[in-house]
N, C-alpha and C positions, 0 to 999 in steps of 0.2 A: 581506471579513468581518473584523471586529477584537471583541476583548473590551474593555470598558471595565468597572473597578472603580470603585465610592463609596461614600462612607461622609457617612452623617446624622447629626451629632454633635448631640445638646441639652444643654449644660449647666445645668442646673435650680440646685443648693442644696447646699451642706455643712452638717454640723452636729456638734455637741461637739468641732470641732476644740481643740487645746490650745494656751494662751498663750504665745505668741512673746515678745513686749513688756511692758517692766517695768510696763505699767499694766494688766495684767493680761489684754490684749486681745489682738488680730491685724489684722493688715489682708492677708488672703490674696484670691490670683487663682491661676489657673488658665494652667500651658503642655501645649498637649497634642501630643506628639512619635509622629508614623509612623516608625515602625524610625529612631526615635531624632535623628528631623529635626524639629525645632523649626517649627509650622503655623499655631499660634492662640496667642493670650496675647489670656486675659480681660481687662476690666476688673477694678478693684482694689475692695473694699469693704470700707472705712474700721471697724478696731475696733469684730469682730464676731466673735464665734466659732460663729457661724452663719449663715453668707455666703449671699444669692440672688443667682443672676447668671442663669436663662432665655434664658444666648444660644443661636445655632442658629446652626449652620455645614453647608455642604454640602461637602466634598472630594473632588475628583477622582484616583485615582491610578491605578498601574498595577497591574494581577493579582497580581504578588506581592509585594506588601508582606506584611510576617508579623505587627506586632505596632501597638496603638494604646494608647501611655500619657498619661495623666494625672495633673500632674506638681502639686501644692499646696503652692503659694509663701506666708512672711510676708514684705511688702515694706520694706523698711526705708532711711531716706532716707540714712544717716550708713555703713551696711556694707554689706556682702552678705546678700541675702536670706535667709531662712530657709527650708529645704525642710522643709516639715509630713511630708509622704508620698505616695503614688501609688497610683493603680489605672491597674492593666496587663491590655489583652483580647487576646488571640490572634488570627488571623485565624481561624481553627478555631471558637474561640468564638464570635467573632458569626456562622460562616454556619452552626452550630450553631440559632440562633435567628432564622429566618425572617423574623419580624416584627418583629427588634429585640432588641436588650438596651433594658430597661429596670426599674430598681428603684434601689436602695440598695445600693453594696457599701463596706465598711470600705480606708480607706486603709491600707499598709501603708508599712514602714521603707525608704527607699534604702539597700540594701545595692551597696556600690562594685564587688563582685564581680561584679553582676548588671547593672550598667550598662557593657555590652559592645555593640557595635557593627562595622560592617563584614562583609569577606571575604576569604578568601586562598586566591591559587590556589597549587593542589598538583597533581604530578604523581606518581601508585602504581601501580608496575606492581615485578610480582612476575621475577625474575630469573633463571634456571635458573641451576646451577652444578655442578660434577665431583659432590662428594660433597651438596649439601643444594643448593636453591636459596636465593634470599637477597632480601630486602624492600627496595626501594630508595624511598627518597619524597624528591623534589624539591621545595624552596618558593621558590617561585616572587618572588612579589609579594603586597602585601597592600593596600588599598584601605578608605577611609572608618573607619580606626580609632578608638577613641575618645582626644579630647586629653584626655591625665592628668596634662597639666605644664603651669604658669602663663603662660606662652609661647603655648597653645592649641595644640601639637603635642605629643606622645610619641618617646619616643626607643628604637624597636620591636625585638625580636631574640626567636627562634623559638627553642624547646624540643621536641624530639622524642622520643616516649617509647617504648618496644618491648618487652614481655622482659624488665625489670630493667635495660636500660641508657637512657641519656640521652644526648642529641648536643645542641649548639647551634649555631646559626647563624653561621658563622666562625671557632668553635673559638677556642681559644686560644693567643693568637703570642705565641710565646718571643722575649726580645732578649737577646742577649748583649751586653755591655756592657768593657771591661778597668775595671778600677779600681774605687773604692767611692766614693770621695771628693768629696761635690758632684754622685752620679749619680741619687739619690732627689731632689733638688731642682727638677736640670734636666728630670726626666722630668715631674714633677708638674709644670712650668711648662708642657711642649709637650704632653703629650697629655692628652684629654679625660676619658679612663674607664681606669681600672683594676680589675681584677678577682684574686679570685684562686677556686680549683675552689669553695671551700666556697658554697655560693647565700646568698645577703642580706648578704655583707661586700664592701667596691664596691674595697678594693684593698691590695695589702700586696707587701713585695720577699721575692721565696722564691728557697730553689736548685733548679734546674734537676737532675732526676734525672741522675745522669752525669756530671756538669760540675765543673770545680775549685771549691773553696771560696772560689776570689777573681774567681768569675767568676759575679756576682750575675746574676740574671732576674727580669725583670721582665712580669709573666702580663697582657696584654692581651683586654679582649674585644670584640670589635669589636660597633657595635651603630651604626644607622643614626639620626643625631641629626638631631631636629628635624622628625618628618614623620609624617603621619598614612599617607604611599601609600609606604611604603619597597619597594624592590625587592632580596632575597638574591639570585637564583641559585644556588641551594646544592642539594647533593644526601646525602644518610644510607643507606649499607647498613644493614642488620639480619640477620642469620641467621635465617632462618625457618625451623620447625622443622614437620616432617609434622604436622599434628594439630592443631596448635597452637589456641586459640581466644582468646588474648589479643587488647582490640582496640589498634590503633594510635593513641596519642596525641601532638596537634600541638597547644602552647599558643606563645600568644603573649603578650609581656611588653615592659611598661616598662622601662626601665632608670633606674634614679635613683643618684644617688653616695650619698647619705647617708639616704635613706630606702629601707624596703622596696619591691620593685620592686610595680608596679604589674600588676594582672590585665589583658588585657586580651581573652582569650577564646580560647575551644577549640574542634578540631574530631576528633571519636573518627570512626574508618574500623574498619569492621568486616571482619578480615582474612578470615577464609573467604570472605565473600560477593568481595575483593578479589584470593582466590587462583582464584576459578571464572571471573572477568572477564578476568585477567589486566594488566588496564590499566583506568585511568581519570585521568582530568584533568578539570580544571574550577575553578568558583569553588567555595569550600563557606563558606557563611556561620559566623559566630565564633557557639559557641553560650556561653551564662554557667556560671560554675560554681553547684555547688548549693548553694541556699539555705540560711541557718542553720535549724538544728529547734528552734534558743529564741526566735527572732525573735520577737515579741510582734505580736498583732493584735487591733484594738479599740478601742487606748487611744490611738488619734490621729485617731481620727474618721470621717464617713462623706460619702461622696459621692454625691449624686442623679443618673445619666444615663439617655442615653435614647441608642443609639448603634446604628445600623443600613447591615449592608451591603449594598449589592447588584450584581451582577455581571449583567452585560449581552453577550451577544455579540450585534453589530450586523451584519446582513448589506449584502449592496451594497443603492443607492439604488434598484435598478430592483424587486427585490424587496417592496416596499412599496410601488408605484406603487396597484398595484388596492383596496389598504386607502384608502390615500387619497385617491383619488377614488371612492370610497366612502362617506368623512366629506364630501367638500366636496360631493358630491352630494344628499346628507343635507340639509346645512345650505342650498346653495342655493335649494331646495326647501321648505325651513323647514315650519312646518303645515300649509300646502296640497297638499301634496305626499305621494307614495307611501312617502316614506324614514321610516323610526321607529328608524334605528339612535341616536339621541342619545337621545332618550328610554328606549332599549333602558337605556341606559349609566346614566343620571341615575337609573332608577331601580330599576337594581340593585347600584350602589356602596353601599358600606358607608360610615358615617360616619368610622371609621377612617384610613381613603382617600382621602374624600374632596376634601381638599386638593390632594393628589398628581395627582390624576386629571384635577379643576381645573385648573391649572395645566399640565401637560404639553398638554391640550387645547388650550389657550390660547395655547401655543407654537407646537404644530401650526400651528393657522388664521393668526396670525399670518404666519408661515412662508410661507402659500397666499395672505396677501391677504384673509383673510374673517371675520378677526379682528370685525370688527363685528357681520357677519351673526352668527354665531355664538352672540355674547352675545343678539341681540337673538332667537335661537328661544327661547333661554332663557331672557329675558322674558316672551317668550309664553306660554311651557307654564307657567311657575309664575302669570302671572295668570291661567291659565288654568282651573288647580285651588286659587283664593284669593278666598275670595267676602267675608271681613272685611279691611278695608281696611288698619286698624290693624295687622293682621300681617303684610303685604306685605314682604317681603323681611328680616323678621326670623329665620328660619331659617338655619341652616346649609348651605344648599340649594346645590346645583351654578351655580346662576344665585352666588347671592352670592359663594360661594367662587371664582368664573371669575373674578365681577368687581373681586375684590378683589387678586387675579395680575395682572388688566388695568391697574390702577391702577400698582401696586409698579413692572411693564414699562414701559409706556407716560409712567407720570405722575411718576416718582420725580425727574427735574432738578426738575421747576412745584412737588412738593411743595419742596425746598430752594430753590427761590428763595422761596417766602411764607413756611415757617417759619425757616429758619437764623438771621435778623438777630434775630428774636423768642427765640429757644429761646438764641442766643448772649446775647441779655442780660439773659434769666433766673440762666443759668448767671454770667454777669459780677456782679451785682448783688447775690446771695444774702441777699436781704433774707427776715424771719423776714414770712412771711405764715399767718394762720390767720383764717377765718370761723364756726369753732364754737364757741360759746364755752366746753364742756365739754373742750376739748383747749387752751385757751390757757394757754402757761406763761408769764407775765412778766416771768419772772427771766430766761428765753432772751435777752430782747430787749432789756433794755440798757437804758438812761436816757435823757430826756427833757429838756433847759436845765436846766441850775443843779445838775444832779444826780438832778435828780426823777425818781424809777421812773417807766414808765408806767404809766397804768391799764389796764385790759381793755379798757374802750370805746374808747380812746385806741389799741389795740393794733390792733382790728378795724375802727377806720375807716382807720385808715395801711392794713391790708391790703384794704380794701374798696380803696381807691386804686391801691394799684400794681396789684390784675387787672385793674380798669377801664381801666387804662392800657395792660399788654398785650394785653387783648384788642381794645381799641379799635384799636391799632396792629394786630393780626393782622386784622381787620374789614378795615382802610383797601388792608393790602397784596391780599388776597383779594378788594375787590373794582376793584380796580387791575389784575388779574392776566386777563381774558378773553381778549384778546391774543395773551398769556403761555403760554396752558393749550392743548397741544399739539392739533391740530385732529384726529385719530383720538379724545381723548377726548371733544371739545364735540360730536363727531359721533355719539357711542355715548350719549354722556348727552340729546342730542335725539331718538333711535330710546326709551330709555328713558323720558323724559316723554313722547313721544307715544304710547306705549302705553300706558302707565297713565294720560294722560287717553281715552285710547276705552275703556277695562274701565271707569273711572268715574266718567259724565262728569256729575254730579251736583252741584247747587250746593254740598250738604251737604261733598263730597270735593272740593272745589278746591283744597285743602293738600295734597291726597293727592300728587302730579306732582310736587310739591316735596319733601314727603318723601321721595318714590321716592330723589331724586337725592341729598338729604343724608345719607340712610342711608349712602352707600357712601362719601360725598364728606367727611363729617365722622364720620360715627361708626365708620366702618370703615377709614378713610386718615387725616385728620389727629387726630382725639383719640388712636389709641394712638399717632402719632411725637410728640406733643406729649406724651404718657405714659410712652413708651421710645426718648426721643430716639435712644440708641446702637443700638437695633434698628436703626433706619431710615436708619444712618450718617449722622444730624445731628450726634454728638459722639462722641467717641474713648473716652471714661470714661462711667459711670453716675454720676448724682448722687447728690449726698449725703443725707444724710434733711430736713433745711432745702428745697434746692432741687425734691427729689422734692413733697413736700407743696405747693411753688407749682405745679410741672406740675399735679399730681395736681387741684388747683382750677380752672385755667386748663382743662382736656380737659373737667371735669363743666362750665363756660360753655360751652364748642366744644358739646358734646354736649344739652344744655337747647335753645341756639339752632337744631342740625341739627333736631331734636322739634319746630320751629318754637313754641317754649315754650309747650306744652300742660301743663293745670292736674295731669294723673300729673306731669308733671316735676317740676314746683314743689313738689308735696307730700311727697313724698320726703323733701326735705331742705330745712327752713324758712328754717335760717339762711344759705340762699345766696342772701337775698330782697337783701342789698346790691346785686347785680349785677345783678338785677331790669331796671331803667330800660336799663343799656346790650345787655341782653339783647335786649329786645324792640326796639331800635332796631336790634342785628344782626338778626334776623329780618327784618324792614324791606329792610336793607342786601342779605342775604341773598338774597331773594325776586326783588329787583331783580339782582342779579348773575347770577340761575340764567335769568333771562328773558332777558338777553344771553347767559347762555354757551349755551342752546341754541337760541340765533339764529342760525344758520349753516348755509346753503344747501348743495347739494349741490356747485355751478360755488365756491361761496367753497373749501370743504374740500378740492376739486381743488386750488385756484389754492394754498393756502395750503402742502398738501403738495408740490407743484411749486417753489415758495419755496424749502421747507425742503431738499428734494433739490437745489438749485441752490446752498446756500451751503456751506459747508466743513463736512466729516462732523465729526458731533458728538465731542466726547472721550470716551477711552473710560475714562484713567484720566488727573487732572492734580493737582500739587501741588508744593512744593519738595521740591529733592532736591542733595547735595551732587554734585560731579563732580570727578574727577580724572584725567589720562590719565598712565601712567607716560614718563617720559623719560628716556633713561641708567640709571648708574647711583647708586648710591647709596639711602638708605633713602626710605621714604615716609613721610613724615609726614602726620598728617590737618592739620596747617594749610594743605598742598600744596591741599587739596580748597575749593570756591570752589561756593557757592549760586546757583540760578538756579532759574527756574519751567521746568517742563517740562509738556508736553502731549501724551499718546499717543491716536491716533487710528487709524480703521480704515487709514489712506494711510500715517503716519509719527510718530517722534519727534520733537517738536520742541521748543526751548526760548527763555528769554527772559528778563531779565532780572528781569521784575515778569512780575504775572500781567496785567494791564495792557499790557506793552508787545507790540510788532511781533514775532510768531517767527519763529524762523529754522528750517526741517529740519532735521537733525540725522542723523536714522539712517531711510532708508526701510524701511518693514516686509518689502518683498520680500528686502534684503539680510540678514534676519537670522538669523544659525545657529545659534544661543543663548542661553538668560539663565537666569544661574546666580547660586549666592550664591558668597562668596569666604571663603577661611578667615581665622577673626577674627585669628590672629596675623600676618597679610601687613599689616595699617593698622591692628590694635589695636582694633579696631570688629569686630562680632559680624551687625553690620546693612550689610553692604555687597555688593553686587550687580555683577557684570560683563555689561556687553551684547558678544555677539560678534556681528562682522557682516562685511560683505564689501565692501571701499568700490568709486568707482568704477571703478579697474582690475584689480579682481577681488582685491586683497590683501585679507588677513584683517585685521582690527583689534579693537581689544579698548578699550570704554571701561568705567571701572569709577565706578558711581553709590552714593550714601551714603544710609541712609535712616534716621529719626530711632527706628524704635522692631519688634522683629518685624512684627507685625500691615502696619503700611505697606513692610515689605521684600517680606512672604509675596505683598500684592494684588501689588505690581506687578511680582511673577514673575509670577503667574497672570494678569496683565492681558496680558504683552507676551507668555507664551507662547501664549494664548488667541488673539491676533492672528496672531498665525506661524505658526500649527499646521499650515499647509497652504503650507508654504512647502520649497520645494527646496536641497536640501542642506543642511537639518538637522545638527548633529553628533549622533555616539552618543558621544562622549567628551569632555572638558574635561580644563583645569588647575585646580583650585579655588584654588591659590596664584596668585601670581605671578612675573616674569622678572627677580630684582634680583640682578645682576651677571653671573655668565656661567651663572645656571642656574636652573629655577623653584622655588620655595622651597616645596613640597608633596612633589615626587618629587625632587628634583635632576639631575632632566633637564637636560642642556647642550642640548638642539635646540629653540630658541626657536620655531619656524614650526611646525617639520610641517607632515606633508601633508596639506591639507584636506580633508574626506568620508571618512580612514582612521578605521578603529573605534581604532585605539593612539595616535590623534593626543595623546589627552591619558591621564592616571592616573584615570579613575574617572566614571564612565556621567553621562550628563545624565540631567534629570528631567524633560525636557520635557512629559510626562504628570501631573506633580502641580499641581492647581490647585485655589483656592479658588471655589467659584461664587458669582457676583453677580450685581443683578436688571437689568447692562446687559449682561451674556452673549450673543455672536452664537447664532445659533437654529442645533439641532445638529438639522436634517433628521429623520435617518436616526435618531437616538437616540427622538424622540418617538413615531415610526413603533412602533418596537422596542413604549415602555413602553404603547403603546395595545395594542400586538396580543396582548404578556403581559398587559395587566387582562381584554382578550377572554376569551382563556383563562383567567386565575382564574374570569372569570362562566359558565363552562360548565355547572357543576353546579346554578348558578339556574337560569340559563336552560332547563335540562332539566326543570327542577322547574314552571317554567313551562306549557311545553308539555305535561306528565303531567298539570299539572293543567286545561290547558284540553280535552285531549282526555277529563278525568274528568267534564268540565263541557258539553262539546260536543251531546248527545243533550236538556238542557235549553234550551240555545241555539237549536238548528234551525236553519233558515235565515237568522232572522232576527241582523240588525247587532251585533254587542257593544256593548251600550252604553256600558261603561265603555274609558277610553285602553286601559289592561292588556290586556283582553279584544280590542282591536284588534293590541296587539302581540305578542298569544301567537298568533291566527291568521296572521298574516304570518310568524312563526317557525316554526309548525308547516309552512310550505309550502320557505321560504327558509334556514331555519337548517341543516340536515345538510350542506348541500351548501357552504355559507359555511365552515361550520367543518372540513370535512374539509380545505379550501382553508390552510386556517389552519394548521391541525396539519403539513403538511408542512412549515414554516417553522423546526421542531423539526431536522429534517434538516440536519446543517452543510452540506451538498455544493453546487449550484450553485443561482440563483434559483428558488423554487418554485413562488412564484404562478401567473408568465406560462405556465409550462407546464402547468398546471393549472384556467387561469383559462376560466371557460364564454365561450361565443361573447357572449353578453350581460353587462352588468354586472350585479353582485348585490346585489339592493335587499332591503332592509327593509318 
């Protein structure tokens, strides 16, 4: 049994943010930090004070994460960004709201107080003594602090508060010195930090209480430079007094020479509660100090999310067995059949859901092998109850939403191989195209020989040309591509036209088989990636409003030719009549294309996936990436680091020179026991990533890889940890620095190796649990099992409603058949359902499997 947390981010839209740039604009994106881990970085849009960005992220993490910010950046090419503001949710918060956060809430000020981070362990235990007992509290170590110094590390030391007295972490060493003369020089040459008791002045020569007047002192404070994971050791009495109810304060602080030292977060122990215990130890996370009460809110704008968690405890595999053959029994069966549990599901989902529910299903059967069948019951039922042609799959319907997860899964390489070359030289070109003539602006578009403006007609046949030319080129690659297009989907889109030719097999409807398949093939998969290339990871940024307007005309030709250019399409929009002639020759093209793609036999679709299983597993993430492996000693430069193509795979890492040439393995996936990011002051890079692995005589090794930007460091944690997750010997710890000279430059641990499989092996917990989800994700069994049997259970209360009201309706009925579906599935409910679902409810039970122990001699149909 394991818990798994996620969280649904939508970034929708900003608006009234305030002008960053002297021309009066912004150009703000979006970083959005889990307990203060940097996850996502939106794309940027270009001076606007009212930004849309509609991305959607799915994040995988662990149960206790505590907080999710949203961090609104102006980007600037010559400085440092500008931080607009943030909205910050609790984990409290979002599970506060069931169904989601979702509205508008105002960015607020970064206050440097509140951007605290980390843990530190403490040990408190109370101390008997003669006359009073006494508070002792040990600090220990501190992990994942926040860097407050330009260096990217802090230079950390603890404050201990009690009672009216204060302790610090190391105290203050006295030096005696003989002489004056030439001894403030030398000392200010050798040592780092001077201090003296007064807090915020960093050092001065004072006389030692006691001491001759010629024998100066000089007040040191010792304080751990240069490290986010410092380790004291240190221990503080306090007099504890009967009664007392003061609580215990532990802060932790920057130390800086010449500026105020830096917050870097508290943790308050409530002493009663600590004198009933007697002892405790642990981590206790750094909480921030209190917020200003003048801080202003409002006047820096607002932010559109939609941000949803949800917490999953996932039982063993065996557990789920009888739900699951349960569905494939279902779907086996399809309409001829006793089973109506899909139909049960189809049509008591909310629209709300529907997506969700979609797609998890879709994972399932995949999962089982039956991924086809599945879609194609769902063909069925919806032509089933669709007697106008013309509306055929233009619903929101469980059929279209399956098969539009089917496509994403299945089809997302075939779509980048036909758009990417297209959509990259849209975006290359950024030529000013417009076809209406009420939106053409002339002056945008520059001059014409000799000087000469253009004219408007001059403006709309240049642009009548270039879509004619992209689209003709997207025509040519598309119907080049039969081949190409992965043979589960030519085999699911052939079960779809032959179904929709037997519901309609009427001269009148001979385009209808065709539309069936364009619907989902053009108007629901390539018009929106050719509308939001960055959705669909065709391109790293959104485009600009120039290039947006060419997709935006290119998607309405995709979508006119899917309609098989029907005379609604044309009238709509008149002045798209330029594209006219290449329109109808793609329909042509089209027509013929969809005739090959669902050519394909049942022995071909065998042979093809026997093919594909016989050649090297597909990649799962590939791209350039810098590499460097440390050797010796001495510093690291990034010019040390040397570019190559790499390729991760279900089998291994592998790399190569070009993406083109011969690879070589590199790192097998069984050896690997970590991938982690690395702190940016170890190579001055903020994007740099360590693979730990196990070579092949069981030594550890540590390659560390470079990557150009968050967003591509974040995948290919969540690529390689998503491949390893089921791999042995795992670490629970790391070094997030590195080993330069005789110690690593995060904790200043001198023991380069450790022991491998120890939880202390390194300063500060892996993350192997935070991932981002993408739509080439291995299928997680046991998790889909989970979200089908939680929608079961939300559908109770329908399905109750159900059943009440067929038995309100049953004395009208008599013996005779229900005529309508419903009326078939509420009588199989009224017989099957109590006994299914008490089955169900045990699974509420954390303790051992419940089904199998519960499960009837026979299987339980619908």
């Amino acid at each position: 049994m394991a818990k798994r947390s996620s969280l649904s981010i939508r970034i929708v839209e900003g608006k009234n943010l305030p002008a960053k740039d002297i021309t009066g604009s912004s150009d703000p994106y979006c970083i959005v930090k889990v307990d203060n881990e940097p996850i996502i970085r939106t794309a940027t849009v270009w001076k606007t004070l009212c930004p849309f960005w509609g991305e959607e992220y799915q994040v995988h993490l662990p149960p206790t994460f505590h907080t999710v910010a949203f961090y609104v950046l102006d980007e600037d090419a010559l400085s440092r960004d500008d931080v607009i503001g943030k909205v910050c949710l609790t984990r409290d918060a979002l599970a506060s709201h069931p169904k989601g956060f979702i509205g508008w809430t105002h960015l607020t000020e970064v206050d440097p107080n509140e951007e605290v981070q980390g843990e530190i362990h403490l040990r408190l235990e109370v101390v008997p003594g003669v006359r009073a007992s006494r508070l002792r509290c040990s600090v220990l170590e501190a992990r994942d602090l926040a860097p407050k110094d330009r260096n990217g590390a802090s230079d950390p030391f603890v404050r201990v508060h009690y009672n009216g007295r204060t302790q610090e972490t190391s105290g203050l060493l006295a030096f005696w010195v003989a002489g004056v003369t030439g001894l403030l020089h030398h000392c200010w040459l050798g040592l780092e930090a001077f201090t003296s008791t007064e807090p915020g002045k960093r050092w001065c020569p004072t006389l030692a209480r006691g001491r001759p007047m010629n024998e100066p002192t000089i007040l040191l404070e010792q304080v751990v430079k240069k490290s986010c994971y410092p380790r004291w050791n240190e221990t503080f009495d306090f007099e504890l007094e009967k009664g007392a109810s003061e609580a215990l304060l532990v802060e932790a602080w920057d130390w800086d020479l010449v500026s105020r030292n830096d917050f870097l977060g508290k943790v308050t122990v409530n002493v009663q509660r600590l004198c009933s215990a007697q002892q405790e130890e642990g981590w206790f996370r750094l909480q921030p100090d209190q917020p200003k009460s003048h801080r202003g809110k409002g006047n820096l704008g607002s932010l559109q999310l939609e941000v949803r968690l949800r917490d999953e405890t996932v039982l063993p595999s065996v557990c789920y067995q009888p739900l699951v053959q349960l569905l494939c029994q279902d779907v086996k069966l399809g309409t001829q059949g006793p089973g109506r549990l899909i139909p049960v599901i189809e049509e008591t989902t909310s629209a709300e859901c529907r997506q969700e529910v979609a797609t998890t299903l879709l994972k399932l059967f995949l999962g089982q092998g039956l991924a086809k069948d599945f879609l194609d019951l769902l063909f069925q039922l919806e032509l089933a109850r669709t007697s106008e042609a013309n509306t055929l799959f233009r619903s929101n319907s469980l059929a279209s939403k399956s098969m539009e997860s089917f496509l994403k899964v299945a089809g997302m390489r075939y779509l980048h191989g036909i758009l990417g070359p297209i959509i990259d030289r849209v975006f290359e070109e950024k030529k000013y195209v417009e076809l209406d003539p009420s939106k053409v602006e002339v002056k945008d578009v520059g001059c014409s020989g000799l000087h000469r403006p253009q004219t408007e007609a001059e403006v709309l046949e240049q642009s009548a040309q270039t879509l004619r030319a992209h689209l003709g080129a997207l025509l040519s690659a598309i119907c080049r591509s039969v081949r190409a297009c992965p043979a589960m989907v030519r085999a699911t889109f052939r079960q779809l036209f032959r179904r929709v030719r037997e519901r309609f097999p009427s001269a009148q409807h001979q385009n209808v088989p065709f539309i069936a398949v364009t619907s989902f093939l053009c108007l629901r998969f390539f018009s929106p990636a050719i509308l939001s290339p960055k959705l669909f990871h065709l391109r790293e940024r959104h485009a600009d409003a120039r290039t947006s307007r060419t997709l935006l005309l290119l998607a309405k030709a995709v979508q006119n030719i899917g309609n098989m250019d029907t005379p609604g399409s044309r009238a709509k929009e008149s002045w798209m009549e330029p594209l006219q002639p290449t329109v109808r020759q793609g329909v042509v093209q089209l027509k013929d294309f969809i005739t090959k793609l669902v050519d394909i036999g049942e022995k071909e679709e065998l042979d093809l996936q026997r093919a594909l299983n016989s050649l090297a597993p597909p990649p799962v993430k590939e791209g350039p990436l810098f590499i460097h492996r440390t050797k010796g000693k001495g510093p690291l430069a990034s010019s040390s680091f040397k570019k190559l193509y790499f390729s991760l795979t279900t089998e291994a890492l592998s790399f190569a020179k070009t993406s083109s040439s011969k690879k070589s393995t590199f790192i097998k996936l069984a050896s690997i026991r970590a991938a982690e990011k690395v702190e940016e002051k170890s190579f001055g890079s903020s994007h740099v990533m360590q693979v730990i692995y196990a070579d092949d005589v069981g030594r550890v090794q540590t390659v560390y890889l470079q990557c150009k930007c968050v967003n591509e460091l974040n995948q290919w944690l969540s690529a390689l940890r998503k491949v390893s997750t089921n791999n042995t010997g795992l670490l629970g710890s790391y070094h997030p620095g590195v080993f330069r000279g005789d110690k690593w430059s995060c904790c200043h641990q001198k023991d380069k190796t450790g022991i491998p499989g120890r939880a202390d092996q390194g300063c500060d917990k892996t993350h192997s649990r935070v991932a981002l989800q993408e739509w080439n994700d291995p299928l997680d069994h046991d998790l889909e099992a989970q979200l089908i049997y939680r929608h079961l259970l939300g559908m109770e209360a329908a399905l109750r409603h159900l059943v009440s009201l067929w038995k309100s309706t049953s004395s009208c009925v008599g013996q005779q058949k229900p005529a309508s579906h419903t009326q078939a599935v509420m009588e199989l409910l009224r017989t099957h359902w109590p006994n299914c679902f008490e089955c169900c409810k045990t699974f509420e039970k954390p303790t051992a499997p419940a089904w199998p122990a519960h499960r009837p001699e026979s299987p339980i149909t619908f």
